[in-house]
C-alpha positions as CSV (number, residue, x, y, z in Angstrom):
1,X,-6.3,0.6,12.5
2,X,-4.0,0.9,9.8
3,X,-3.7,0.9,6.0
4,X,-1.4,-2.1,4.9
5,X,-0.2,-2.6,1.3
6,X,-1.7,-6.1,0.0
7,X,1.7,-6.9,-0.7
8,X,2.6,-7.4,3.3
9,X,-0.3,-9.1,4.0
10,X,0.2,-12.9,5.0
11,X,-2.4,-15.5,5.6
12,X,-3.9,-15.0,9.6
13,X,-4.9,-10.9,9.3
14,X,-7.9,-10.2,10.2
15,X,-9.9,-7.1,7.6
16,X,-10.5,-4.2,9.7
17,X,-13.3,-2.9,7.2
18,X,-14.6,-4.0,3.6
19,X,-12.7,-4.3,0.7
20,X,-14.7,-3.1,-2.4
21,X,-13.6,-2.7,-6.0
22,X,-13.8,0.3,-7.9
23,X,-17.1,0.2,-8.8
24,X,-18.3,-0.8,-5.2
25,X,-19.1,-4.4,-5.5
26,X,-18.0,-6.0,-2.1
27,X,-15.1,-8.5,-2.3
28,X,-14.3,-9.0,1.4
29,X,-15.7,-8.1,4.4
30,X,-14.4,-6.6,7.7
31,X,-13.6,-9.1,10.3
32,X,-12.1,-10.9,7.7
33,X,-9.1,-13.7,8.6
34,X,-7.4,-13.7,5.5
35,X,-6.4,-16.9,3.7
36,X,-4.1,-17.7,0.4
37,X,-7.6,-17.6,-1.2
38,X,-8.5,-14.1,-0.3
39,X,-5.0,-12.8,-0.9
40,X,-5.6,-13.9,-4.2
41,X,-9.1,-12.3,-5.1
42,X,-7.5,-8.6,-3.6
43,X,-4.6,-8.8,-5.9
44,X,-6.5,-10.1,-8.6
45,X,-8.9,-7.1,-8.4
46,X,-6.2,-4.8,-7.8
47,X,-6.5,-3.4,-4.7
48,X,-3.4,-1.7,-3.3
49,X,-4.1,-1.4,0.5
50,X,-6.4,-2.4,3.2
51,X,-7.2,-1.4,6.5
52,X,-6.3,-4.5,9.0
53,X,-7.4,-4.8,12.7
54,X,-5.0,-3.9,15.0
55,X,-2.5,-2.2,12.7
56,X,-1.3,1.4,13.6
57,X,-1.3,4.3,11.0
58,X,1.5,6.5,10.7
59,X,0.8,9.4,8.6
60,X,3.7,11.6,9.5
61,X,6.2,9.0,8.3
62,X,5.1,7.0,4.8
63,X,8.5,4.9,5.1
64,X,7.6,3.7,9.0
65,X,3.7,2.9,7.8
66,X,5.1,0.7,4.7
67,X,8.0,-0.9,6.5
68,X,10.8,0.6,4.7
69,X,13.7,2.0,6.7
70,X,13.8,6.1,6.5
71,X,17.5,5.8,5.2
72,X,16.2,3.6,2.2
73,X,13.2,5.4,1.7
74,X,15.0,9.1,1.2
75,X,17.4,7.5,-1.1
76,X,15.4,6.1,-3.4
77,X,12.9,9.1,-3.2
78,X,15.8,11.3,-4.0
79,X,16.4,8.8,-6.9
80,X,12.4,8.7,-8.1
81,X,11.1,12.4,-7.4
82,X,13.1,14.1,-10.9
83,X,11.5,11.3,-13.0
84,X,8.2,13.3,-11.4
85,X,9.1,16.7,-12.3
86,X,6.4,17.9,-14.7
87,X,4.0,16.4,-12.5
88,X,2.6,18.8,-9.6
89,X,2.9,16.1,-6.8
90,X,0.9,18.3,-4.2
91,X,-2.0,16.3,-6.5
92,X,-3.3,13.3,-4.3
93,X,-3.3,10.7,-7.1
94,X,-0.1,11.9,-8.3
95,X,1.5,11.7,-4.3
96,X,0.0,8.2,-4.1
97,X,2.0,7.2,-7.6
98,X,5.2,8.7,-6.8
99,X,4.7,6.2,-3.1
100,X,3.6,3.4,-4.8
101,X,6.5,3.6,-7.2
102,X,9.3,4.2,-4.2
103,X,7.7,1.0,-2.3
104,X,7.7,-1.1,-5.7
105,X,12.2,-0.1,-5.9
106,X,12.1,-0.7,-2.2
107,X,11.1,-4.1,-2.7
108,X,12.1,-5.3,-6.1
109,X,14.9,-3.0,-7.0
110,X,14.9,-2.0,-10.7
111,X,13.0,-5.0,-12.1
């Protein structure tokens, strides 16, 4: 089981565990088969990633698990990573920024 960014996730996936907000409140659970509907209520809520059966975790390789090419990924980490340089990025929450924000140019260029 693997974590997938919400924005991948079409209708047909099946939730490999709950999906709880920030405060805890349940707003899907495992087992899941997501619909247009439930797409909706993650992104609404603002959840990032979930964890969907049958998907395989890469932690060794960010750009394989997100389904950007290594190529593309490097570059545009090259690109990102001095806009981050009075940030310590060995900080979790500042990693998981500095991914977010390569996946986001991945996917929608400069926009």
């Amino acid at each position: 089981m693997g974590k997938i960014p919400t924005d991948n996730l079409i209708p047909g996936m099946v939730l490999a565990s709950d999906v709880r907000d920030r405060s805890g409140r349940l707003l899907l659970r495992g087992g899941t088969e997501l619909n247009d509907r439930n797409l909706y209520i993650l992104r609404t809520w603002g959840i990032i990633e979930v964890e969907l059966a049958g998907a395989e975790e890469n932690h060794e390789s960010p750009e394989f698990a997100n389904g950007i090419a290594p190529e593309l990924w490097s570059a545009i980490e090259g690109e990102i990573t001095p806009r981050f340089c009075h940030a310590d990025l060995t900080h979790p929450a500042m990693k998981e920024l500095l991914r977010m924000r390569i996946m986001k140019k991945a996917r929608y260029g400069n926009r």
